[in-house]
C-alpha positions as CSV (number, residue, x, y, z in Angstrom):
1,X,67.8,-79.2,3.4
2,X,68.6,-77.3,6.1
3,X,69.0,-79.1,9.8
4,X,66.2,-77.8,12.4
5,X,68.0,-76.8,16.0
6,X,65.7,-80.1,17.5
7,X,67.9,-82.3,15.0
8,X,70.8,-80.9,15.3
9,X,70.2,-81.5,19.2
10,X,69.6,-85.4,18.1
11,X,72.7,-85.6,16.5
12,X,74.8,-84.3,19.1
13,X,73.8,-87.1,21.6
14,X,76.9,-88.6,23.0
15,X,76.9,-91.1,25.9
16,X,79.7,-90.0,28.6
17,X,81.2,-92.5,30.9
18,X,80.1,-92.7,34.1
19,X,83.0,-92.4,35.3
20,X,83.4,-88.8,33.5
21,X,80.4,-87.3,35.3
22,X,81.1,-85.2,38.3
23,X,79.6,-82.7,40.6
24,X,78.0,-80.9,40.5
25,X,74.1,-82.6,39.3
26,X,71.0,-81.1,38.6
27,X,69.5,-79.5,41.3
28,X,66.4,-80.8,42.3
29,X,64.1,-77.8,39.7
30,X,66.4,-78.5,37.1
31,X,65.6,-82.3,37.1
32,X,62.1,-81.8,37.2
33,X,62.6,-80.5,34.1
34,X,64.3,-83.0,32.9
35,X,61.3,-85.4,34.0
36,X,59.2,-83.1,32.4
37,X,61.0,-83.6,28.9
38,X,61.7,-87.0,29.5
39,X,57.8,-88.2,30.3
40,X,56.7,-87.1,27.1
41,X,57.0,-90.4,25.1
42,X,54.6,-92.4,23.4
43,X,52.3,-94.0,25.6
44,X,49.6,-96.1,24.2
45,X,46.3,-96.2,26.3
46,X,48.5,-93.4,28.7
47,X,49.0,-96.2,31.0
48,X,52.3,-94.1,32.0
49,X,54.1,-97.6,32.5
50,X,57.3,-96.7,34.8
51,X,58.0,-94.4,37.2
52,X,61.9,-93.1,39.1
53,X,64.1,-94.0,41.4
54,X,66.4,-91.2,42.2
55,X,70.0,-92.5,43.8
56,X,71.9,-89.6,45.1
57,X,74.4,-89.0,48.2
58,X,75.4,-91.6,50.4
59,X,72.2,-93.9,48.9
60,X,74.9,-94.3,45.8
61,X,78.2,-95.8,48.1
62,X,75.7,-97.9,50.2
63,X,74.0,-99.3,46.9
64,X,77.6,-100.3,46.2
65,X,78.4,-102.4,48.9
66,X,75.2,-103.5,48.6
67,X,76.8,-104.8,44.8
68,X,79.7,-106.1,46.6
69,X,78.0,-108.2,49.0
70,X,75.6,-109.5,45.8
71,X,78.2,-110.3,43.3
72,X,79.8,-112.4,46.5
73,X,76.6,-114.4,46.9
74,X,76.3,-114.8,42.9
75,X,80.0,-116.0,42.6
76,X,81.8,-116.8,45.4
77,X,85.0,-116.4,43.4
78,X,84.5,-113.1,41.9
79,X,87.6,-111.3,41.6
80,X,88.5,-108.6,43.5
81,X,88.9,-106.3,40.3
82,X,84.8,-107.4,39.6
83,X,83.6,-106.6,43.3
84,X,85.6,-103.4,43.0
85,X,84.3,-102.2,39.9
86,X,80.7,-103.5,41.5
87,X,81.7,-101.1,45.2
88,X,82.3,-97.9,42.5
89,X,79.1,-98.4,39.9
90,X,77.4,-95.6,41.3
91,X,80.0,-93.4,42.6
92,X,81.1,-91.6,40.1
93,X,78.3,-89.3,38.9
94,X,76.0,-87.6,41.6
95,X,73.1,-88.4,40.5
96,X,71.5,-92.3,39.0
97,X,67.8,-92.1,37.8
98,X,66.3,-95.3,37.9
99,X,63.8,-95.8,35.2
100,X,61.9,-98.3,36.4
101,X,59.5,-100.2,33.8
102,X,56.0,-101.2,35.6
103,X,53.6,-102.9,33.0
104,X,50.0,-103.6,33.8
105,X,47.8,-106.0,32.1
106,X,45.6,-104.7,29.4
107,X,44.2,-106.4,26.4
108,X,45.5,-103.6,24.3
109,X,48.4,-102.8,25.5
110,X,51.2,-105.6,25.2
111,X,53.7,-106.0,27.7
112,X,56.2,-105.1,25.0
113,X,54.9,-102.1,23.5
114,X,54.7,-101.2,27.7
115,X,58.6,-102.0,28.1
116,X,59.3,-100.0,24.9
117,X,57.5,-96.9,26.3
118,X,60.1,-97.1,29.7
119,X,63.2,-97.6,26.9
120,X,61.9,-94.5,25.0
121,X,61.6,-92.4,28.6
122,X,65.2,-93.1,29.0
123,X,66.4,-91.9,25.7
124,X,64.4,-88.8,26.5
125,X,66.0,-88.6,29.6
126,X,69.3,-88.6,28.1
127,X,68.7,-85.8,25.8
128,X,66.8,-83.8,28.4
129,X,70.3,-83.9,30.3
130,X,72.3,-83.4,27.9
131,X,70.4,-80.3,26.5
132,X,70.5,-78.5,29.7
133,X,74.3,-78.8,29.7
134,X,75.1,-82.2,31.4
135,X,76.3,-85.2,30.4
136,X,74.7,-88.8,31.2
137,X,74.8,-92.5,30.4
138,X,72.2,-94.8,30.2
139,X,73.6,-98.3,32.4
140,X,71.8,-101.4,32.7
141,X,74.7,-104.5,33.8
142,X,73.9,-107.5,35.9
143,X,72.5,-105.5,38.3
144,X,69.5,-104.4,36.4
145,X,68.2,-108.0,35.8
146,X,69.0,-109.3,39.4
147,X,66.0,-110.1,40.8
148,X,67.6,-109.1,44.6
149,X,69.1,-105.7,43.5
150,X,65.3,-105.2,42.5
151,X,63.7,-106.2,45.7
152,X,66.8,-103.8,47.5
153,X,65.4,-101.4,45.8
154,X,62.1,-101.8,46.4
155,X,60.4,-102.4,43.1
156,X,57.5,-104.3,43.0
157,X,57.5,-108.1,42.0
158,X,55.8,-107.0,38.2
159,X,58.6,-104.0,38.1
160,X,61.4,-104.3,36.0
161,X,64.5,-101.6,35.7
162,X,64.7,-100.4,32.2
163,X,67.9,-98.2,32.6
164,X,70.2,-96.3,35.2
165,X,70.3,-93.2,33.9
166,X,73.6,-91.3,35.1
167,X,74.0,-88.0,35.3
168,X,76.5,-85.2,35.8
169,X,78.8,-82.7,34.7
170,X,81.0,-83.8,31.7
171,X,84.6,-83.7,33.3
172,X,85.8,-84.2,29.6
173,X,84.5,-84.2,26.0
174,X,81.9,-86.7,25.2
175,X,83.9,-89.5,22.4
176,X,82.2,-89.8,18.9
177,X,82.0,-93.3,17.7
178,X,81.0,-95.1,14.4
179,X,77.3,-94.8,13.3
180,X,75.2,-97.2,10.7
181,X,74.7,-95.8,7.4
182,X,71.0,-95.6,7.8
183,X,70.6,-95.9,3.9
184,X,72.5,-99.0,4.6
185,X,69.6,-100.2,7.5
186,X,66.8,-99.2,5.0
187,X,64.9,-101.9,2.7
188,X,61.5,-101.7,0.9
189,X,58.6,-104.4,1.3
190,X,57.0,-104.2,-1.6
191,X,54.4,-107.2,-0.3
């Protein structure tokens, strides 16, 4: 069976370290773009659960002192390898999109399936990026489940940060790892 270019696309996905992306980023027509491919998930009762964040410029170095000053009030004896790495997070690439997850209530529509729709929009995101030539990562680390990183960056008490998406060009080859044998993953119910 012969592959279809949209598969062939799928299974050339490679995450690149952050710290691999460089200038320059999408400019700002080329990322709508990307948004454009990267809304077009499934979406049960088009409740379009999440929304972006874009982190770009200086907004990235003062998110990581911002880090630095969290991590201190977290752990007061964080090392100073752990704050640095924290400082650098979002220096590397120019450009971090914040998925941000925002379920509502709605008998139909579980909170799950809600969160599930934001996962999906960052997957979609990565291959949007990749397939116009850049290469991305999607992050989440401590940060993303800190309740004070979300309120720095001004989510909403019912918002939630499903991924930082990071984004740049590739200053190096994207590494191929190991993947599952999906005939391996795959079982019958026969009820």
């Amino acid at each position: 069976m012969p592959d279809s270019p949209a598969l062939q696309a799928l299974d050339a996905r490679r995450s690149l370290p952050s710290r691999q992306l460089g200038e320059p980023g999408p400019d700002p027509d080329t990322l709508l773009r990307m948004l454009t491919s990267a809304v077009r998930v499934p979406d049960h009762g088009k409740l379009v659960p999440f929304r972006f964040l874009r982190i770009a410029g200086d907004a990235r170095h003062s998110l990581g002192e911002y880090l630095v000053q969290r991590s201190r009030e977290r752990d007061p004896n964080v090392s100073a390898a752990q704050l640095e790495k924290d400082r650098l997070r979002f220096s590397h690439p120019p450009l971090v999109i914040t998925v941000v997850a925002r379920p509502r209530p709605n008998p139909k529509v579980p909170e799950e399936e809600q969160l599930m729709t934001a996962g999906c929009v960052c997957f979609a995101l990565l291959q949007a990026a990749q397939a116009l030539g850049f290469g991305a990562q999607w992050l989440t680390a401590w940060m993303a489940f800190d309740p004070a990183v979300r309120a720095h960056l001004g989510l909403a008490g019912d918002e939630r940060i499903a991924g930082f998406i990071h984004i740049g060009t590739p200053r190096t080859e994207a590494p191929e790892r190991e993947r599952p044998d999906p005939a391996a993953l795959l079982q019958d119910w026969v009820g």
